[in-house]
N, C-alpha and C positions, 0 to 999 in steps of 0.2 A: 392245417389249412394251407391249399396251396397261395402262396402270395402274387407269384406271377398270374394266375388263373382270375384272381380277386382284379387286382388292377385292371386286369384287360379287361374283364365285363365293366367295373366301373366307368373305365375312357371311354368305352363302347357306347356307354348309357349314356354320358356326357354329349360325347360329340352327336349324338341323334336327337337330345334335348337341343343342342345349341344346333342344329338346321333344321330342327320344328322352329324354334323362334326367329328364325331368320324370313321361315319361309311366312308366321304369321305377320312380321313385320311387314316386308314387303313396301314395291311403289307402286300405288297408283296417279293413272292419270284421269285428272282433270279435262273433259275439252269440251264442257258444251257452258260456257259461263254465263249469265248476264249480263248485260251493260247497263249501266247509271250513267243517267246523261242530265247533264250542268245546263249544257247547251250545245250547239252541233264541233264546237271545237273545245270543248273540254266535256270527258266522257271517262269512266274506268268499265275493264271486263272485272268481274268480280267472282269469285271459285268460288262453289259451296262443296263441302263436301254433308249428309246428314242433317240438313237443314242450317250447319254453321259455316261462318265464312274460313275458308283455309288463307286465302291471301287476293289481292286485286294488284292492277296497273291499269294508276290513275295519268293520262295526259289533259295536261292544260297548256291550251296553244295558240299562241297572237301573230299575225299577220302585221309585220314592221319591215316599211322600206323594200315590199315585194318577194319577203322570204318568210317562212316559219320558226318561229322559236316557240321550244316545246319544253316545258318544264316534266319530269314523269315524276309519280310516287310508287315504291314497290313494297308493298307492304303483306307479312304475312302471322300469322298467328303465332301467339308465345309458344314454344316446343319445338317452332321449327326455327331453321336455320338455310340460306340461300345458299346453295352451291354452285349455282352459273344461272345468268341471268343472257338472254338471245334474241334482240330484237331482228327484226328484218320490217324495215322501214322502203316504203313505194308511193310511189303515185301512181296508179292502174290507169287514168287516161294517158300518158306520154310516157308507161313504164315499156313500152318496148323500141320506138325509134327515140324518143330521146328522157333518159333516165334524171330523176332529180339528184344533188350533190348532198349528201349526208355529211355533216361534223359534231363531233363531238364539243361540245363550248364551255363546260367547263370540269373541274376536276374532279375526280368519282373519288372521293376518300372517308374515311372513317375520324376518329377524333384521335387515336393515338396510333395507329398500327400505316405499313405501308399503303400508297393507292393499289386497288387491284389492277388487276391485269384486264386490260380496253383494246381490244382489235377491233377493226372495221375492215372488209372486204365487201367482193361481190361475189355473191354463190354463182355457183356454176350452172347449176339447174335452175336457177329463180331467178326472179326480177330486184333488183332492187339495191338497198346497202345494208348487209350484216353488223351489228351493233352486239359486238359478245361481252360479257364480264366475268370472271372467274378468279379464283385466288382473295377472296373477299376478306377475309381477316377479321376486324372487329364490326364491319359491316353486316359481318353474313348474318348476325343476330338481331340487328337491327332494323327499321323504316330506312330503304333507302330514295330518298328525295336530295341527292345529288348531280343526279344525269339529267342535262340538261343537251338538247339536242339542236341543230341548225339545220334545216333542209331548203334549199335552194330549187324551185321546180325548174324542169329541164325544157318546159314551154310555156306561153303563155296561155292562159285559158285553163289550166290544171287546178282544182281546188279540192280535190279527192284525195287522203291521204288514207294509206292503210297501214298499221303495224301488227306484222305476225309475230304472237308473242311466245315464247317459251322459258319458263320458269321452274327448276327444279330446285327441290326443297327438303332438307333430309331431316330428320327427327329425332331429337334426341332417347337414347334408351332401349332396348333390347328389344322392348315392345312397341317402340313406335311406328310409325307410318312412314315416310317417305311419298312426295306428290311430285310429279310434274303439271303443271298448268299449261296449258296449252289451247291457246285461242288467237282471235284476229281482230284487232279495233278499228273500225272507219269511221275516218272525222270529216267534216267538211268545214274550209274555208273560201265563201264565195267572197271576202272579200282582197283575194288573191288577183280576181279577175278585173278588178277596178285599176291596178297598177298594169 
């Protein structure tokens, strides 16, 4: 028996097994979700994939002292795990002469591991402030109902608020799935325009 000849069909057979399962794993994307609405300022988009839910981004949001505070929940089904989480947060009435001021207000962390990694910008092609998280740690497997948000409208009279959401999500095991979520939430706060 040749042994070199052996091995090499066997690798051969291996490595084409292991990019068929790669390829049936696979990501897909999510972008046409639902929304569940509370009320006009607390709402979540909600994923389905097969009639189940894969994961939502729930905002609950009060109008105090003339600003917005936004509590979020990101929440996604057992198997998966969050690999970066991307808001892009607007006000579409005064998103182009004058932009509302996005902060983060409080701490995005897990129970035992480091906080993730929190950037804020503004994209170059869009409107708006960039809201990323990535490096999640003991997070990534969990409901994250940490990020809690500050948006300051950039005029009076704005009570339009939109958040484009992007959500990717990898899955554990050879055979799993892998999602990105991909969708866009508008809330209203009319009582924005009383202050």
């Amino acid at each position: 028996m040749n042994r070199r000849a052996y091995l090499a069909t066997v690798c051969g057979a291996g490595i084409t097994a292991t990019a068929g399962c790669s390829a049936v794993a696979g990501r897909r994307t999510l972008s046409d979700p639902h929304v569940s609405v509370d009320s006009p300022g607390r709402k979540a988009l909600v994923f389905e994939s097969g009639g189940a839910e894969v994961g939502h981004l729930g905002v609950d949001g009060s109008v105090v002292a003339g600003r917005l505070e936004l509590s979020t929940e990101i929440w996604h089904r057992e198997g998966t795990t969050v690999d970066r989480v991307r808001l892009r947060v607007w006000m579409p009435e005064t998103a182009t002469e004058s932009p509302a001021k996005v902060a983060v207000v409080s701490p995005v962390e897990g129970d035992s591991s480091p906080p993730p990694s929190v950037a804020l910008h503004t994209p170059d092609e869009a409107l708006g402030t960039v809201v990323e998280l990535s490096d999640l740690d003991d997070l990534a497997d969990e409901t994250i109902s940490t990020l809690e948000l500050l948006v300051v409208p950039g005029a009076a009279g704005a009570t339009a608020l939109a958040i484009d959401t992007t959500i990717d999500l990898a899955a554990g095991g050879i055979l799993g799935r892998g999602y990105t979520l991909d969708g866009t939430l508008h809330l209203e706060y009319p009582e924005l325009d009383d202050g």
